[in-house]
C-alpha positions as CSV (number, residue, x, y, z in Angstrom):
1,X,0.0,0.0,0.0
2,X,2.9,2.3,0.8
3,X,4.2,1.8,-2.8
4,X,0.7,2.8,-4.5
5,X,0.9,5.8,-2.4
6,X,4.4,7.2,-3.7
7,X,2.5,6.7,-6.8
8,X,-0.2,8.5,-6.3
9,X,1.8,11.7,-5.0
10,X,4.1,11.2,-7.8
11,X,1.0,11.0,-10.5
12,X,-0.2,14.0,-9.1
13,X,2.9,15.7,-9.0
14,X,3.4,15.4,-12.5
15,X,0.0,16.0,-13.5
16,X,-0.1,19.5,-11.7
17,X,3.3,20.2,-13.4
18,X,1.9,19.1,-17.1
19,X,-1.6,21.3,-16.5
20,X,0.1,24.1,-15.3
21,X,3.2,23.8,-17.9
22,X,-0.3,23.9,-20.7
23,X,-1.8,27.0,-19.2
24,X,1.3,28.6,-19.4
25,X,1.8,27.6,-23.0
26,X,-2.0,28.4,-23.8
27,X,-1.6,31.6,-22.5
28,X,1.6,32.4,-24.5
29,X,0.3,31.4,-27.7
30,X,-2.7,33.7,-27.2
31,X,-0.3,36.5,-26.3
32,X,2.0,35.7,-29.5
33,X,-1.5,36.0,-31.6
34,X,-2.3,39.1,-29.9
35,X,1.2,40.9,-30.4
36,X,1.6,38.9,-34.3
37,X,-1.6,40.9,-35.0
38,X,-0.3,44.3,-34.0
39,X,2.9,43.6,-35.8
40,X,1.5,44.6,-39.6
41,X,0.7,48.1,-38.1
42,X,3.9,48.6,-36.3
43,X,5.3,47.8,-39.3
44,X,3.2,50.3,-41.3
45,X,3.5,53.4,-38.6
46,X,7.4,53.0,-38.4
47,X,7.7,53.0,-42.1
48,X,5.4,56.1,-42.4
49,X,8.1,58.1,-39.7
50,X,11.1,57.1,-41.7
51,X,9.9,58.3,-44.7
52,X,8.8,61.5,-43.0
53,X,12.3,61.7,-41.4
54,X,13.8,61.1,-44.6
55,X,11.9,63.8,-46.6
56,X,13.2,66.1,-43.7
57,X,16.7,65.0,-44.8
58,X,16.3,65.4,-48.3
59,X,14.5,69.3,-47.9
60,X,17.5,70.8,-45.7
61,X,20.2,68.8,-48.1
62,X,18.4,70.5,-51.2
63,X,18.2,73.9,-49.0
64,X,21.4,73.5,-48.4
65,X,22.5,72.6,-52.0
66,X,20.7,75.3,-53.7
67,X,22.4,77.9,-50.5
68,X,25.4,76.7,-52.0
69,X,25.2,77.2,-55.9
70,X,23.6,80.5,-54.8
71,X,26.6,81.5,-53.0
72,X,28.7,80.3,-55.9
73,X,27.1,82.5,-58.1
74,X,26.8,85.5,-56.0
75,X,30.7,85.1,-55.2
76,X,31.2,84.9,-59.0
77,X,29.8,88.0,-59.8
């Protein structure tokens, strides 16, 4: 009887262990949907600020361009 009993505890052990090990995995595969989903948008909103940082770039490089031939020309004269 004492042998059926280590069983028992040990069954249960391991059972507890197993369910709570496929909560935890439940829950991180509905958080991995959840964040997946966001992704395409986070994707979207951080290509729409480099493209606005980079038209920033390109205006003061073209200010700064045409400042230059201006000055070019003006010290020519």
């Amino acid at each position: 009887m004492g042998a059926a009993v280590i069983v028992a505890c040990v069954t249960l052990a391991a059972g507890i262990a197993m369910g709570s090990a496929g909560t935890r995995a439940k829950r991180a595969r509905l958080d991995y949907v959840k964040t997946k989903a966001l992704v395409p948008g986070a994707r979207k909103a951080a290509w729409a600020e480099s493209l606005r940082g980079l038209r920033i770039i390109a205006t003061a490089a073209a200010v700064l361009v045409a400042l230059g031939l201006a000055m070019n020309v003006i010290g020519q004269r």
